[in-house]
C-alpha positions in Angstrom: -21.1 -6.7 -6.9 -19.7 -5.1 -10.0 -17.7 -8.1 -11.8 -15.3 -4.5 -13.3 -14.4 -3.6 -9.7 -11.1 -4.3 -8.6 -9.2 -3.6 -5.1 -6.2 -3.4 -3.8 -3.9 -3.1 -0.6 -0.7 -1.2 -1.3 2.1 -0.3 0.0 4.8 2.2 -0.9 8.3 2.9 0.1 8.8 6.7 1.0 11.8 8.6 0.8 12.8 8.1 4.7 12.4 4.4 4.3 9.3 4.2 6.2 6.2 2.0 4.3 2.8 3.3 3.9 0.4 1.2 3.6 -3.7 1.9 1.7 -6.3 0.7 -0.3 -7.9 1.7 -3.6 -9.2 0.8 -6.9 -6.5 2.0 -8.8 -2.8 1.4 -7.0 -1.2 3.6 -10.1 -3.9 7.1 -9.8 -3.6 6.6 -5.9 0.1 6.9 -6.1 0.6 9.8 -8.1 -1.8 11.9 -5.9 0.1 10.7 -2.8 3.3 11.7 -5.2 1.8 15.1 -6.0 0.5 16.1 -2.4 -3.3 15.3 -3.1 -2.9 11.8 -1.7 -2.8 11.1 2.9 -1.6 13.4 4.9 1.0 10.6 5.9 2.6 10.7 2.4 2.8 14.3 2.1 5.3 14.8 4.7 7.1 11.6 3.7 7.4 11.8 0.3 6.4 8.1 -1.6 9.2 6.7 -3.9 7.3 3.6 -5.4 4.6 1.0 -5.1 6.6 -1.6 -3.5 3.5 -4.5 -3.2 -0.5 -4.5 -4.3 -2.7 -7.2 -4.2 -6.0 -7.4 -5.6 -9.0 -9.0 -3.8 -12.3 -9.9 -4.8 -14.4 -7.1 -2.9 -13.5 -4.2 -1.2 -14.2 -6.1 3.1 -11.2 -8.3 2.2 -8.8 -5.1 0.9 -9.8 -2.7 3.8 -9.3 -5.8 5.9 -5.8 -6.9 4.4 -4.5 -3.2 4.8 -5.7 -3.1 8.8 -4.1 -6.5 9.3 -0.9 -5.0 7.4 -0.5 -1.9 9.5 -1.1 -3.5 12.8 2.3 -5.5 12.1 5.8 -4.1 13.3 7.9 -2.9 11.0 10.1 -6.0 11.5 6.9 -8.0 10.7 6.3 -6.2 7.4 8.9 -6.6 6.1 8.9 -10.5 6.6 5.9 -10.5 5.1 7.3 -8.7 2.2 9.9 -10.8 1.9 8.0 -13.4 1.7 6.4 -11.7 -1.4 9.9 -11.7 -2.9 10.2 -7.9 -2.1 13.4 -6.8 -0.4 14.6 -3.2 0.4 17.8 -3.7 0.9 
């Protein structure tokens, strides 16, 4: 594995309060193509309004895996969780 690598699980608040949730390399690139229109097709139609959480993990299995386990929550669930990460939205 490349020691330079880096991934993350993100997720973004979008501008009808839903969260979207993805992984990448680079959380900050990632979210100004989903800002610009270039990013999921999710995020075009629900325009992102910031990177609300990221975490990095040591190979790319355990991100993918982190943002499958994330989406599979309810919304009530997420945000717990976020919460717990000391993020609130409101």
């Amino acid at each position: 594995m490349d020691q330079e690598n880096k991934y993350y699980m993100y997720v973004l608040l979008c501008e009808d309060q839903t969260l979207y949730t993805g992984f990448s390399t680079d959380v900050e690139r990632r979210f100004q193509q989903h800002v610009n229109g270039t990013g999921a097709k999710y995020t075009r139609s629900h325009q992102p309004l910031k990177i609300l959480f990221k975490k990095q993990f040591v190979n790319k299995h355990d991100a993918l895996s982190a943002e499958y386990a994330f989406k599979q929550l309810t919304r009530s669930q997420k945000l717990n969780y976020l919460e717990k990460q000391g993020i609130k939205l409101k």
